[in-house]
C-alpha positions in Angstrom: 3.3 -29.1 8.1 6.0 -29.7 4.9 9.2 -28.8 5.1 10.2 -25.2 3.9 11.9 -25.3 0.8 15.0 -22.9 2.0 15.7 -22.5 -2.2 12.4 -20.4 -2.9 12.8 -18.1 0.2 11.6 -14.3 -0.7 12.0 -10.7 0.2 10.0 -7.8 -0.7 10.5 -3.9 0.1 8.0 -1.5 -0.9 8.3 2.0 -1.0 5.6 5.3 -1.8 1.8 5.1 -2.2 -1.1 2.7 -1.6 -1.2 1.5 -5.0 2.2 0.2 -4.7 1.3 -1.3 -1.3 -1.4 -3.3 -4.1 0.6 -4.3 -6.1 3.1 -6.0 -4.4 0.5 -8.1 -2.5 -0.2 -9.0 -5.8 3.7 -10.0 -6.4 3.4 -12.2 -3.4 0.4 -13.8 -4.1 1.9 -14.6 -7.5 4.9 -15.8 -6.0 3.2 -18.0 -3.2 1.8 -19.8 -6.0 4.3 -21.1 -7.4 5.4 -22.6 -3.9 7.4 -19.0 -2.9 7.7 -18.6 0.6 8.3 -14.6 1.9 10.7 -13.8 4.2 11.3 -10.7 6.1 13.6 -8.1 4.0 17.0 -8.2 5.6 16.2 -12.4 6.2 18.2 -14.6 4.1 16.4 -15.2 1.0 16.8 -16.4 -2.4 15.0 -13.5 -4.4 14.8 -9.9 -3.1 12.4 -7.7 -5.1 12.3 -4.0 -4.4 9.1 -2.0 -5.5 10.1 1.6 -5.9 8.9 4.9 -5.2 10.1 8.3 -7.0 7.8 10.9 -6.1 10.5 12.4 -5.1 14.4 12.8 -5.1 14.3 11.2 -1.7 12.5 8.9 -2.7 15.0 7.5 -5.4 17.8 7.8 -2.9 16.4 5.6 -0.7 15.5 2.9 -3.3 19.0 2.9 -4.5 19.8 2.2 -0.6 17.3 -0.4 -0.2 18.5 -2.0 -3.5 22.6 -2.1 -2.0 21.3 -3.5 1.2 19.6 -6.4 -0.2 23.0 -7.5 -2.3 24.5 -6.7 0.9 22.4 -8.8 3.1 22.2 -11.4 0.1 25.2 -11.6 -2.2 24.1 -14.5 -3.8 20.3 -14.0 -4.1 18.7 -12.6 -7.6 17.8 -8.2 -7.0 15.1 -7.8 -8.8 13.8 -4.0 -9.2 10.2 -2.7 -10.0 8.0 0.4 -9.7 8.4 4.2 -10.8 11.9 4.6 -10.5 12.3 1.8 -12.6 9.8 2.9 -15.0 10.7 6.5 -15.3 14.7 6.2 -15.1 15.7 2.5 -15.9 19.1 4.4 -17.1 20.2 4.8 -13.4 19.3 1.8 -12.0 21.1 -0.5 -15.0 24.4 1.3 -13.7 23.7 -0.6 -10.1 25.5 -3.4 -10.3 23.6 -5.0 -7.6 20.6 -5.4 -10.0 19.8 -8.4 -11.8 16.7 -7.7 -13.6 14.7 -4.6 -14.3 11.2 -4.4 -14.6 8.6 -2.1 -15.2 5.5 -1.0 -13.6 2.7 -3.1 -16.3 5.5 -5.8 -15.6 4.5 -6.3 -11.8 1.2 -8.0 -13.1 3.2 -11.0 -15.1 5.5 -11.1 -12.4 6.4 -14.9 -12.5 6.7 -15.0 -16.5 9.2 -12.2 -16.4 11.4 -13.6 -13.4 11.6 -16.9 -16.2 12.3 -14.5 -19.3 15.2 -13.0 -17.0 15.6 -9.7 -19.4 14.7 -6.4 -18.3 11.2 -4.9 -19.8 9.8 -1.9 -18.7 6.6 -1.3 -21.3 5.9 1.9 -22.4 3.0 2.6 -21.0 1.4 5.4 -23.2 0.8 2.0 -25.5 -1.4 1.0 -22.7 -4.1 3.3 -23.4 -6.2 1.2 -26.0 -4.9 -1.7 -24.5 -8.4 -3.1 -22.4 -9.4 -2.2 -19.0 -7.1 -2.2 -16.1 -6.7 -5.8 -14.0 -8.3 -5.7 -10.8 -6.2 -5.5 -7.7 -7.5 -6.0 -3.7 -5.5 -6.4 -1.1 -6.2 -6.7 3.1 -4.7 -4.4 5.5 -5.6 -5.5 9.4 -9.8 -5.1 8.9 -10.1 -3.3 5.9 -9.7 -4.3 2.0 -8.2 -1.9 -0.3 -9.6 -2.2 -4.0 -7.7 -0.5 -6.5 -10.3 0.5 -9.2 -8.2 3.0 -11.6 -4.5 3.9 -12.3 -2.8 5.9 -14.1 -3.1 10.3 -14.4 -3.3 12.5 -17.4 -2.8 16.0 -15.7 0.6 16.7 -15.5 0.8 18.8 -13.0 3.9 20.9 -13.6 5.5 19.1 -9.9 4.6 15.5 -10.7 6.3 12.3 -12.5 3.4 10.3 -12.0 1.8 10.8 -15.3 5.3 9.2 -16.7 5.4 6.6 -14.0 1.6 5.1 -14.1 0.8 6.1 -17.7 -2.9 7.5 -18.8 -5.4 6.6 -16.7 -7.2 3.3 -16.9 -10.3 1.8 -14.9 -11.4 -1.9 -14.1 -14.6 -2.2 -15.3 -17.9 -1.8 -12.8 -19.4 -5.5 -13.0 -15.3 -6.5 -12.0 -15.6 -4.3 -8.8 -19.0 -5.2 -7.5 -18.0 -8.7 -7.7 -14.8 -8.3 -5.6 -16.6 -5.7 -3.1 -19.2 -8.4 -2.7 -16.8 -11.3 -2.2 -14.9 -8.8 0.6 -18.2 -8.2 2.0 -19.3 -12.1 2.1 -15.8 -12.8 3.8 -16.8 -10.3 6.5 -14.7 -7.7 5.8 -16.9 -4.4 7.7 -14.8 -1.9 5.2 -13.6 -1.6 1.1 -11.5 1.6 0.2 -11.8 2.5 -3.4 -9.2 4.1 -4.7 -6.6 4.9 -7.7 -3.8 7.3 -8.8 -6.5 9.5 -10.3 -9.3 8.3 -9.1 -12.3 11.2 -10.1 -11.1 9.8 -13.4 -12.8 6.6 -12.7 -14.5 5.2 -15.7 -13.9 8.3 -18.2 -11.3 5.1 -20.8 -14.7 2.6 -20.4 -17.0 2.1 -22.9 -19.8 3.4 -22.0 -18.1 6.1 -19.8 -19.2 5.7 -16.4 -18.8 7.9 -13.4 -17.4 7.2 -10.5 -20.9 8.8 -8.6 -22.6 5.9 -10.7 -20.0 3.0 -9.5 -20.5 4.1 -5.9 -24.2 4.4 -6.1 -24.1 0.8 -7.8 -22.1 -0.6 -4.8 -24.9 0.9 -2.7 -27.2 -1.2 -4.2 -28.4 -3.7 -1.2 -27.2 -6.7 -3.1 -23.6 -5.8 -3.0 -24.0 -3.4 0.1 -20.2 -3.2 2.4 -21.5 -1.7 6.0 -18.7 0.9 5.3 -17.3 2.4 1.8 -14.6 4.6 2.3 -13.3 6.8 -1.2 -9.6 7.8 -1.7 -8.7 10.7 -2.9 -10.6 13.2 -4.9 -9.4 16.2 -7.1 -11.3 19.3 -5.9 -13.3 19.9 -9.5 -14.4 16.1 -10.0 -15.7 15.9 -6.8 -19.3 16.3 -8.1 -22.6 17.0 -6.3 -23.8 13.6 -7.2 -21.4 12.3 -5.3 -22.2 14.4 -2.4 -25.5 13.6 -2.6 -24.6 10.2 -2.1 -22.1 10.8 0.5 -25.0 12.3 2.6 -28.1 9.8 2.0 -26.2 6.8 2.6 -25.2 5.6 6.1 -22.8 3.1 4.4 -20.8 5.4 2.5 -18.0 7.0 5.1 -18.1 10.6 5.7 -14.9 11.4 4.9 -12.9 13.2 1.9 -9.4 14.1 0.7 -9.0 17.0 -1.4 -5.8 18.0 -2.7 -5.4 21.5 -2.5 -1.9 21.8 -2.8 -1.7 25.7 -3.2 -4.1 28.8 -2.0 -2.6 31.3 -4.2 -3.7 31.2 -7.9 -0.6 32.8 -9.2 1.4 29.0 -8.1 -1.9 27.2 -8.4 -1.3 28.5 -12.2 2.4 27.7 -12.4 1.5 24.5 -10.9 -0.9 23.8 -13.7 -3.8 23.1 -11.5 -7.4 23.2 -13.4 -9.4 25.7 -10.3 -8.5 28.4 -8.4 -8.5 29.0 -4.6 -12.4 30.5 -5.0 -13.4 27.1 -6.5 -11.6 24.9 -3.7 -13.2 26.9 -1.3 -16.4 26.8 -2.5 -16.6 23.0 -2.9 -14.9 22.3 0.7 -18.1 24.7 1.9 -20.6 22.9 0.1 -18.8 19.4 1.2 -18.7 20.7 4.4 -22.3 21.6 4.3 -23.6 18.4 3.4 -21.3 16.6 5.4 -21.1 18.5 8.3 -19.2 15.6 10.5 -16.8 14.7 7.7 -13.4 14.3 8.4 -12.0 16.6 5.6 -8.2 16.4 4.5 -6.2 18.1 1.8 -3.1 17.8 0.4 -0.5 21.1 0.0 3.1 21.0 -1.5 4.8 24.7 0.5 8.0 26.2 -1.6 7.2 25.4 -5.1 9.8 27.5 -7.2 8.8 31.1 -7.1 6.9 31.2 -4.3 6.8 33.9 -2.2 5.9 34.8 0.7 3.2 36.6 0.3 1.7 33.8 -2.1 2.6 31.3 0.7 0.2 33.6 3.3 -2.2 33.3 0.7 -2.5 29.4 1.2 -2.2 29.8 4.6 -5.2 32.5 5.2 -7.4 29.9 3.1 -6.6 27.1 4.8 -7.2 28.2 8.2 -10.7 30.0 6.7 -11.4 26.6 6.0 -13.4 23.4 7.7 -10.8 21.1 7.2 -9.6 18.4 9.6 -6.4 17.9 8.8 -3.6 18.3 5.9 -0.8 16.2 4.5 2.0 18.4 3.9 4.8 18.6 1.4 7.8 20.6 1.0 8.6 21.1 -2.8 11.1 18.9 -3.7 13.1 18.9 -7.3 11.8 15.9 -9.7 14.4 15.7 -12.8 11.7 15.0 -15.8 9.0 17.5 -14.7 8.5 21.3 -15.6 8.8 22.6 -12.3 12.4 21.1 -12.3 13.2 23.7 -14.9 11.8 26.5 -13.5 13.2 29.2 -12.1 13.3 30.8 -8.6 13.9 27.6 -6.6 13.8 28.1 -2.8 16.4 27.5 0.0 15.8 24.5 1.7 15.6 26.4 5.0 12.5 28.4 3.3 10.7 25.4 2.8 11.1 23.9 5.8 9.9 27.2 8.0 7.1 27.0 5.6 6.8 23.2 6.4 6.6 23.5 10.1 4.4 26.1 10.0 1.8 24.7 7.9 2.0 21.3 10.7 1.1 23.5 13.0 -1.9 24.8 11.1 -3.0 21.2 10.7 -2.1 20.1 14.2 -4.4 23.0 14.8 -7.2 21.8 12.8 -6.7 18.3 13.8 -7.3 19.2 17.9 -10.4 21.3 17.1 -12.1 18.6 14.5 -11.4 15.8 17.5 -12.7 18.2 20.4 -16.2 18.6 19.1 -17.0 14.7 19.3 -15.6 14.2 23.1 -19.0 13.6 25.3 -20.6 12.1 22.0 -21.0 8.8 20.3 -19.0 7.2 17.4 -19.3 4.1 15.5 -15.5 2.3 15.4 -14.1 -0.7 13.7 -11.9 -2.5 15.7 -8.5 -3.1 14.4 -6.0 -4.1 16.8 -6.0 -5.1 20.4 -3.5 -4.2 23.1 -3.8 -7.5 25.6 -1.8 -6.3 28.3 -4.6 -3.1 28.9 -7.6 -4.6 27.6 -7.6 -1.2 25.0 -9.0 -1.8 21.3 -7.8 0.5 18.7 -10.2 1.5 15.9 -11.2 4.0 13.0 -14.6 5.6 13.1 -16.3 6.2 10.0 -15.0 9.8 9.7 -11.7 9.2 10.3 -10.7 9.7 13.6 -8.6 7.1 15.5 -9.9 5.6 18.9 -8.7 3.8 22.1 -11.4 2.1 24.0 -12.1 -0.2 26.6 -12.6 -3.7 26.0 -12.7 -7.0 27.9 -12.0 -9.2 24.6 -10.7 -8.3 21.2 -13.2 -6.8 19.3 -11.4 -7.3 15.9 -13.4 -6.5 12.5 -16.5 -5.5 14.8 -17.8 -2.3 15.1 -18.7 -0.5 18.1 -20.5 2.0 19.4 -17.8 4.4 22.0 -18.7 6.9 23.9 -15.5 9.5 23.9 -14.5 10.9 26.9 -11.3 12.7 25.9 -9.0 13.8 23.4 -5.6 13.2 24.1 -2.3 12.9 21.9 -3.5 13.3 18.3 -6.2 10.2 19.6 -9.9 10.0 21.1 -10.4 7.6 24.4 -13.8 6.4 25.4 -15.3 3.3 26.7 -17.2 0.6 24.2 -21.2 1.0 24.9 -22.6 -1.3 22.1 -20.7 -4.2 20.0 -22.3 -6.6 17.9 -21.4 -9.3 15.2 -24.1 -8.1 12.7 -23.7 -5.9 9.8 -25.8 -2.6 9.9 -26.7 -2.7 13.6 -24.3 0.6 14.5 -25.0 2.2 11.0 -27.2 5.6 12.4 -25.2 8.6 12.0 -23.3 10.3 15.3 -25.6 10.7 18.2 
């Protein structure tokens, strides 16, 4: 093996949402090329890139603390910052002086070019629009491959930076995607995520407009067949029935589906600027529900927007519960400088939202026990992902979601099994592995 060159040592933090989590494995691939060797952030290293998250005002504050503790842990390496916050506020981050170059989000693609030009550029990514489809991105977490086949959002949603931070949406065009998913698939991978910052938007900028029902039912096709396709995120009124229909025929397709719902009262659902009502959510969670009637359904709810009140916050909580979900991902409003909630009125106490909070985790802890009780004494296909030696326990995901400790006299990595589940316990199931087997498709029949 050749020596290390100690001069092109790296270091990479990155904050927020899978698409970031993309993105900088595309950074260090970039890097690596160019004979880049990555580090461990808080490691001595030569160049310490920080890709930033600013969802919300948390998140800022703790890129900004990230940022001082790479000068700190590297006073002479070069701070280079990238992501949202650099994109949507480049005005607070210039007054760091621990950074050396700012760049923007469309910049993270070009990442070697601009580390050369050493001047910050942050594009404005409106221009982006007619600019050609979106550049392809895949990246490989543990057993499964992420493919990220759409950025960007156009709703503004009156709580959300996004729009300003990702620009309109764009989509990587449908012959680029089955190519990578059949590569993934050829290298062995068992499961490909699709997924985007809007992704129901999928295909809408292409020419022809395509659907994202028509890419799925494309990567169906046998020729490009993954034995399991997982979808990201959903909005409520693009999750269409053609895409349900497909969720139900196809054993390859994973039955699982995350909804944002993010209110249950219409009144905030309106100040929110949602495009349904709580009548429409619920009737497409039913009618998911009913064609998918082992799904593992999530959605996503933000408790204290300004104005709330209390009554409005029972409101969400009576659908929810009313509801077959599995689980939630829960929020407490937080103020975003840039967005029209930050200048509304009626902003709540922080100890409001944070009753509200804990009340809606147990609502979900809730809904998480009962989902996981009605599979112990049946059988689930799992993907193995990790493998604890010392117990001779696998750790996997089933196809609807649910996380699984099983038995196993040798690692059964990238494999999936068929485990019988005796028991839930601790937000997991536990069972024992009955069937494993190297080939594709042999533990594809639906839950016995």
């Amino acid at each position: 093996m050749g020596k290390i060159d100690t001069k092109k040592q790296f270091a990479i933090a990155t904050l927020g949402c899978k698409v970031n989590q993309f993105e900088t494995a595309d950074m260090i691939e970039q890097l690596k090329s160019e004979g880049w060797h990555l580090v461990g952030f808080g490691e001595p290293a030569d160049l310490c890139i920080i890709n930033t998250c600013t969802v919300t005002a948390r998140s800022d504050a703790e890129s900004r603390r990230l940022i001082r503790r790479a000068r700190r842990n590297n006073p002479q390496a070069r701070i280079v910052v990238t992501g949202c916050y650099a994109q949507v506020a480049p005005h607070e981050l210039e007054l760091m002086p621990e950074v050396d170059l700012l760049l923007g989000n469309n910049e993270k693609q070009s990442i070697l070019y601009h580390l050369k030009q050493g001047t910050h550029q942050i594009t404005d990514l409106k221009s982006l629009k007619e600019s050609g489809t979106l550049r392809l991105t895949s990246f490989a977490e543990h057993t499964r491959a992420f493919v990220q086949v759409q950025t960007g959002c156009e709703a503004f949603c009156a709580y959300c930076i996004v729009p300003f931070a990702r620009g309109p949406s764009r989509s990587a065009e449908p012959d680029a995607i089955i190519s990578t998913v059949k590569r993934l698939a050829d290298r062995g991978f068992q499961e490909v995520v699709l997924t985007g910052i809007h992704l129901g938007l999928y295909g809408a900028d292409l020419s022809p407009p395509v659907t994202l029902a028509e890419l799925v039912s494309r990567l169906l096709d046998s020729k490009n067949r993954i034995p399991r396709l997982r979808l990201g995120s959903i909005e409520p009124n693009e999750l269409s029935d053609m895409l349900l229909s497909l969720l139900s025929s196809s054993p390859n397709i994973c039955p699982h589906l995350h909804i944002p719902l993010q209110s249950g009262s219409d009144s905030v659902l309106r100040r929110m600027g949602r495009k349904y009502d709580s009548s429409f959510y619920r009737s497409r969670i039913e009618q998911a529900a009913a064609f998918l009637p082992e799904a593992f359904i999530a959605a996503d709810v933000i408790t204290g927007f300004p104005g709330e009140t209390e009554l409005e916050f029972m409101e969400t909580c009576r659908l929810i519960e009313a509801l077959p979900l599995a689980n939630l991902h829960i929020f407490p409003y937080s103020r975003r400088a840039g967005t029209r909630a930050a200048l509304m009125e009626g902003h709540l106490q922080s100890a409001v939202i944070k009753r509200r909070a804990e009340l809606l985790r147990k609502i979900a802890a809730a809904k998480l026990d009962t989902f996981q009780q009605r599979f112990t004494g049946r059988c689930l296909p799992v993907l193995g992902q990790k493998y604890d030696f010392e117990n001779s326990l696998m750790t996997g995901l089933s196809r609807n979601y649910l996380e699984v400790v099983y038995n196993s006299a040798t690692p059964l990595l990238n494999l999936e099994s068929v485990v019988q589940i005796d028991k839930q316990q601790y937000g997991r199931l536990y069972g024992r592995c009955k069937i494993s087997t190297h080939k594709q498709g042999a533990c594809h029949d639906q839950f016995t």
